[in-house]
C-alpha positions as CSV (number, residue, x, y, z in Angstrom):
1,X,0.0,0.0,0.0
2,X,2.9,2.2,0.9
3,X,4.4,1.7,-2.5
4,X,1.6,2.4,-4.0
5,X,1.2,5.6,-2.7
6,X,4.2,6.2,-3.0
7,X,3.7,5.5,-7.1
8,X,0.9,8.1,-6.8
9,X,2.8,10.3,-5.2
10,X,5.7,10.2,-7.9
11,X,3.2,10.3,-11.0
12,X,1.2,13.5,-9.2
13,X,4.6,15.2,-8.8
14,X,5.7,14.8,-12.5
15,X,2.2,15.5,-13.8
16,X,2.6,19.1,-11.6
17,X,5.9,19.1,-13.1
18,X,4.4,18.7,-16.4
19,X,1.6,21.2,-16.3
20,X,4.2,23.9,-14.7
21,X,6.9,23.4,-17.7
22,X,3.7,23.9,-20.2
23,X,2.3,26.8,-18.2
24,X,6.1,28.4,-17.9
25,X,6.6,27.1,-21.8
26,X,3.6,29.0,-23.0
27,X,5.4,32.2,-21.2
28,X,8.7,32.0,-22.2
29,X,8.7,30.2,-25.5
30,X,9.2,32.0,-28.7
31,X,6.0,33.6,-30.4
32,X,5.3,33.0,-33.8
33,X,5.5,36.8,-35.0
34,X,7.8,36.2,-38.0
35,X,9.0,40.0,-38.3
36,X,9.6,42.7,-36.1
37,X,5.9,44.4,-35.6
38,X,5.0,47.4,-34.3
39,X,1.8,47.7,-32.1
40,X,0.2,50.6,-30.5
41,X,-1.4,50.4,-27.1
42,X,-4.1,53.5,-26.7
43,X,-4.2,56.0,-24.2
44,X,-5.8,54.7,-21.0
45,X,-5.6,51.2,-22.1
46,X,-6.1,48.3,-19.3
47,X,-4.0,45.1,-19.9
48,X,-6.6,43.0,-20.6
49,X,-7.8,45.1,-23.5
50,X,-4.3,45.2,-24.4
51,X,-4.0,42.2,-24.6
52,X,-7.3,41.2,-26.5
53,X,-5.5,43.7,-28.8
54,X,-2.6,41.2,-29.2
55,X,-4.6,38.3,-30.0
56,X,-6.5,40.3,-32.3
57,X,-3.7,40.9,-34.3
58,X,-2.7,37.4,-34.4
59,X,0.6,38.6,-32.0
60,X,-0.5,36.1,-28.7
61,X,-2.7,32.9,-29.1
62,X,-4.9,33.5,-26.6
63,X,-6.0,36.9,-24.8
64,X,-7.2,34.4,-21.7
65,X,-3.6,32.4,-21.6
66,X,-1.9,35.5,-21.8
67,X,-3.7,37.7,-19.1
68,X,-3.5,35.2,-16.8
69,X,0.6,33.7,-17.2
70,X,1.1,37.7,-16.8
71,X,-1.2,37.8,-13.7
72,X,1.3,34.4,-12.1
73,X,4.5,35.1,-13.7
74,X,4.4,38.7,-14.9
75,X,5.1,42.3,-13.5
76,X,2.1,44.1,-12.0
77,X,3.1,47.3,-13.5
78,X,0.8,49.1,-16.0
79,X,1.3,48.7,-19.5
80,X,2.6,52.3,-21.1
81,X,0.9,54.1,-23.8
82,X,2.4,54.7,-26.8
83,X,3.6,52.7,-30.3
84,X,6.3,49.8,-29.6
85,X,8.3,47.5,-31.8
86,X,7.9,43.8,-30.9
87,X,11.0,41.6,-32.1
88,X,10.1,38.6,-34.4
89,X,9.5,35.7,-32.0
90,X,9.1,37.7,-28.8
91,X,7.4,35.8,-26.2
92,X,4.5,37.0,-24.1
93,X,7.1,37.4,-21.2
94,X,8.9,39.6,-23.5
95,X,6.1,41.2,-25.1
96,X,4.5,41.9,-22.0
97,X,7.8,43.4,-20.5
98,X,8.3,45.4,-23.8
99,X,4.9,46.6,-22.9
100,X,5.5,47.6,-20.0
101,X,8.9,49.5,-19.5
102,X,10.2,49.3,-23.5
103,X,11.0,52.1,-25.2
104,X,8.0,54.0,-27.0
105,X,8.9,54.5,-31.1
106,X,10.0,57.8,-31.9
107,X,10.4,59.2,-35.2
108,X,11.8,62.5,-36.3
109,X,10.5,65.5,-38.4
110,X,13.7,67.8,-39.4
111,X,13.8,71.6,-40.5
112,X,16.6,72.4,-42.4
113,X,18.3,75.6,-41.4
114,X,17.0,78.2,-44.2
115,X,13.6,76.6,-44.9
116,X,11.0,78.8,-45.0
117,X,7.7,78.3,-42.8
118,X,5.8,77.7,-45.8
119,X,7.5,74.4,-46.6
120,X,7.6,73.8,-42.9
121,X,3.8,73.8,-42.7
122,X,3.9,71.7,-45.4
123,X,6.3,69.0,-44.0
124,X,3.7,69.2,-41.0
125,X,1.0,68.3,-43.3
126,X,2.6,65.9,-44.5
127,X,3.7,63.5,-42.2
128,X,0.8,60.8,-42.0
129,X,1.7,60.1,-37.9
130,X,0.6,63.2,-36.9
131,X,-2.8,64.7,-36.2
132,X,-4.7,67.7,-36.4
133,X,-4.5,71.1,-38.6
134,X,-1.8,74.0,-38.5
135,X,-1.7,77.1,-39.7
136,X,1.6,78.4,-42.0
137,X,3.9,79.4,-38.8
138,X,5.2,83.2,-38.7
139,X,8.2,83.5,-40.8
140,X,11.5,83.0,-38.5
141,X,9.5,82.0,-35.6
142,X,10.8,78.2,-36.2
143,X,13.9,76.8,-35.2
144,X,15.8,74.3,-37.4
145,X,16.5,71.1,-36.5
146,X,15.6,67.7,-36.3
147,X,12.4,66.8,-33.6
148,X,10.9,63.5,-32.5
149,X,7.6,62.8,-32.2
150,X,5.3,59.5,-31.7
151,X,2.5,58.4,-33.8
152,X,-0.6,60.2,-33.2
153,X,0.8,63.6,-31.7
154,X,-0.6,66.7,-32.8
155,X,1.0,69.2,-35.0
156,X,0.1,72.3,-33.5
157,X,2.6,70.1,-30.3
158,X,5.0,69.7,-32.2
159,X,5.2,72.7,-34.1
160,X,5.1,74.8,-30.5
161,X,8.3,72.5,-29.5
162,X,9.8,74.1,-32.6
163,X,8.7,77.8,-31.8
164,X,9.9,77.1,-28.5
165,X,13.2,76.0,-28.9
166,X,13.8,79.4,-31.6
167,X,12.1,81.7,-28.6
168,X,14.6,79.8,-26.2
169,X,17.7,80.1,-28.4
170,X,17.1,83.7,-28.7
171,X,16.6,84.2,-25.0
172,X,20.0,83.1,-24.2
173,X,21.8,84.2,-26.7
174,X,20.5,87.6,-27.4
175,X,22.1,89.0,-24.2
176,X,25.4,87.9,-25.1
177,X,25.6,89.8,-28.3
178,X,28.6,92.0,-29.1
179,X,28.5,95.8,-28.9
180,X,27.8,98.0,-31.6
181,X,26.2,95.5,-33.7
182,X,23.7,97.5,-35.8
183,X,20.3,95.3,-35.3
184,X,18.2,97.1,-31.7
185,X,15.8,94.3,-31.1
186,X,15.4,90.3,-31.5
187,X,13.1,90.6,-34.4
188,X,16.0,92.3,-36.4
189,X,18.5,90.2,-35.5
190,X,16.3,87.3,-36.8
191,X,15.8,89.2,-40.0
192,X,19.5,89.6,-40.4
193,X,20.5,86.3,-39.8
194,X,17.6,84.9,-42.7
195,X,19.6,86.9,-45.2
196,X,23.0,85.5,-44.0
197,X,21.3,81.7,-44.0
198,X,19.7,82.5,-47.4
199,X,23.1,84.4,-49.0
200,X,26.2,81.8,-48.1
201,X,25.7,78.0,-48.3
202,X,29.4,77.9,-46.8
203,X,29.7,77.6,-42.9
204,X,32.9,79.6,-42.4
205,X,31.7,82.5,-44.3
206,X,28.4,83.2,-42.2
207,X,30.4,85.8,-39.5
208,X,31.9,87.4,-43.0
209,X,28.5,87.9,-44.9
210,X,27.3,89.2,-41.2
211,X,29.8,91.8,-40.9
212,X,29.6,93.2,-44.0
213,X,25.9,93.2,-43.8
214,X,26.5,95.1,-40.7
215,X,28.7,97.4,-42.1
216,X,26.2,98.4,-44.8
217,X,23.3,98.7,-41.9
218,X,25.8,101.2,-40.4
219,X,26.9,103.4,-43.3
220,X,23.2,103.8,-44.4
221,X,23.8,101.5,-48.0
222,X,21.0,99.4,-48.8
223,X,21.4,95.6,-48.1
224,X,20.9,94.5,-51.8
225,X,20.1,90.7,-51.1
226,X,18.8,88.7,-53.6
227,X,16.9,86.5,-51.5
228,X,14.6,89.5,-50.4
229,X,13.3,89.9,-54.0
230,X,12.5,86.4,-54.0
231,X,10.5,86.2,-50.9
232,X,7.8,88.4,-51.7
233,X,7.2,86.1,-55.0
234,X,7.4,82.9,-53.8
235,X,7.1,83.1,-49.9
236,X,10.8,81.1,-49.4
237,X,10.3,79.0,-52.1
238,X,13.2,78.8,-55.3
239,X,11.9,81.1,-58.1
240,X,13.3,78.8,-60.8
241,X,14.0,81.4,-63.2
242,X,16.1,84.5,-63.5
243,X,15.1,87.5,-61.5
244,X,13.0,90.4,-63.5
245,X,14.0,93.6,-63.5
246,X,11.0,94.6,-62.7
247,X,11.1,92.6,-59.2
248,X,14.7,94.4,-58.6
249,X,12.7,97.5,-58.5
250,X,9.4,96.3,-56.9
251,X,8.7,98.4,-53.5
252,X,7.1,95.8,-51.1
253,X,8.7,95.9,-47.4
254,X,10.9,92.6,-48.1
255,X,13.0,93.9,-51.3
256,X,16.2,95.4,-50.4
257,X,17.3,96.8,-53.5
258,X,14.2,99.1,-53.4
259,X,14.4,100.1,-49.7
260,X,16.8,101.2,-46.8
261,X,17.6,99.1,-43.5
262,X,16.6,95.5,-43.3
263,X,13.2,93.9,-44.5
264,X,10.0,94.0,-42.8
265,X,10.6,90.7,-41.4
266,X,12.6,87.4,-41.6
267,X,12.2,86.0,-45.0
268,X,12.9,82.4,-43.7
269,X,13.8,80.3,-40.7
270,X,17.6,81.1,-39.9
271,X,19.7,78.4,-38.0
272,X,21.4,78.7,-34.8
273,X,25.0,79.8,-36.8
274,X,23.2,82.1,-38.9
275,X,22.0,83.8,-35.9
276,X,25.3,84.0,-34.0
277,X,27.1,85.1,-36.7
278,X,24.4,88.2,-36.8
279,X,25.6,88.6,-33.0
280,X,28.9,88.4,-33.3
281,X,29.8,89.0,-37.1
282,X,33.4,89.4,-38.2
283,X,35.4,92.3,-37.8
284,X,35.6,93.4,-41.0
285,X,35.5,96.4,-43.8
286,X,34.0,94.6,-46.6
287,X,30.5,96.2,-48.5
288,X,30.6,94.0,-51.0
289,X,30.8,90.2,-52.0
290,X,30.5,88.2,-55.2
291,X,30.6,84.8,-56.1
292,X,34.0,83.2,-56.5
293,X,33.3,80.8,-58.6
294,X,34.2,77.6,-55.5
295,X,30.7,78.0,-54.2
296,X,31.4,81.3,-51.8
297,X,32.4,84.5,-52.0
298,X,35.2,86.8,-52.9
299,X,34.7,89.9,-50.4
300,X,36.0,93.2,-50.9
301,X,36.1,96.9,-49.5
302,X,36.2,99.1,-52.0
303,X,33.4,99.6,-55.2
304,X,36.9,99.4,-57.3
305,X,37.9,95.6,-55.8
306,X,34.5,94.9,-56.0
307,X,34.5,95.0,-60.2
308,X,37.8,93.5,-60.3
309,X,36.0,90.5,-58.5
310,X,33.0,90.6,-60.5
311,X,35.2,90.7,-63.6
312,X,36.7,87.5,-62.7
313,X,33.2,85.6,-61.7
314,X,31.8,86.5,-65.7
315,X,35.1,85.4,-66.7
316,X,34.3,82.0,-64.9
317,X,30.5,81.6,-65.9
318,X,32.1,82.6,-69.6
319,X,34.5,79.8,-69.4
320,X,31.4,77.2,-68.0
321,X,29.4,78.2,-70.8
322,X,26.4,79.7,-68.6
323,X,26.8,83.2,-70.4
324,X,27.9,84.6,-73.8
């Protein structure tokens, strides 16, 4: 009889065994998601609809299984909302832990230094993850740079992170500009620096183009910037063609060959190097600049350099072929 019960005894234990390895197996064993997934749990979402979810999508077996291996060998802490990647074969103890305290997906919207707001709204618009309506931002009001976001946030929130960090920037830095410079107030300096983003493509030249923009501020010459004849056309955008003569010589507030001082406004979304070169621009005499030919400029101080210069820059578009 002893032995007997001793049998049962032996074939209980291994049967426990048995049904704990399946139960544990069921919870740490591989899944059968074949590809890295992504899945998003809602806002105030409770595990169990979370994981109905889950099954739903064909990511757990069974909603029932899952909830309750989580409830015996799982974390009580609340799943998080938010979009997450779950690895091919991730198990519902990893799934549930991704859930849980994983990092939430983050993608990134980026504002190249010297776009204008027009083609920021439109970037906006056009990213599919985000929500909601926004109108075009004020011109400079945006600074450029490279922000994350998750699937489902608003525009008009991520836009304001992008106004904020410009009204931040400014904050800080405005106070350490250098004496003398020729701009009074923020909004100038801002206008200012969209002509230095929008006139040099070359890094090292921004404090150079700066200080002779300066320098024409302070001597009462107009600014004569190309890129403020342009704006009032296209709002930022490239014009595509030559420039008319009868744009050199339209009166609007933007154009700079037609008026005195700086533009009405910014005509785009300076950078943070465009603005600090506007702070601290380069000691320097030059009033003039034309294109050398490499991509930047060849500067000088005098009208008479200045012709020599532009002498040589027909010489090279003669030699390309781009004029007679």
């Amino acid at each position: 009889m002893k032995r007997g019960i001793l049998v049962l005894f032996a074939v209980a234990v291994v049967a426990i065994a048995g049904i704990a390895g399946w139960f544990a197996s069921g919870w740490y064993a591989a899944s059968a998601i074949e590809e890295d997934t992504a899945f998003i749990v809602p806002s105030g979402a409770s595990l169990t609809s979370t994981a109905a979810k889950l099954e739903e999508q064909g990511l757990i077996a069974s909603s029932d299984a899952f909830l309750l291996r989580a409830k015996i060998l799982g974390s009580g802490d609340p799943v998080k909302a938010g979009e997450f990647m779950l690895p091919a074969g991730a198990s519902p103890a990893n799934i549930l832990d991704t859930l849980q305290h994983g990092e939430v997906i983050r993608r990134m919207v980026t504002v190249p230094e010297g776009l204008p707001s027009i083609m920021v709204h439109e970037r906006l618009m056009a990213e599919p993850l985000l929500t909601g309506e926004v109108e075009v931002p004020a011109e400079g009001s945006v600074m450029p740079d490279s922000y994350d976001f998750e699937r489902g946030d608003t525009r008009a929130a991520v836009l304001a992170r992008m106004q904020q960090a410009m009204t931040d920037f400014l904050a800080a830095e405005w106070p350490k500009r250098d004496p003398g410079i020729p701009v009074k107030t923020m909004n100038e300096a801002l206008s200012l620096a969209a002509i230095v983003e929008k006139e040099t493509g070359v890094p090292s030249e921004r404090r150079m183009v700066a200080g002779l923009y300066s320098n024409r501020l302070k001597v009462g010459m107009r600014l004569q910037a190309d890129p403020t004849i342009i704006y009032p056309i296209t709002k930022g955008k490239p014009l595509g063609r030559r420039i008319k003569r009868s744009e050199i010589d339209a009166v609007n507030g933007y154009n700079t060959y037609s008026m005195d001082g700086l533009p009405r406004g910014p005509i785009t979304n300076p950078g943070r190097e465009s603005i600090l070169a506007v702070l601290h621009p380069a000691d320097t005499k030059a009033l003039y600049m034309v294109a050398d030919g490499s991509g930047g400029h060849a500067f000088a101080d005098s009208l008479s350099d200045h012709n020599d210069n532009v002498v040589k820059w027909r010489r090279i578009r003669r030699e390309r072929g781009e004029i007679p």
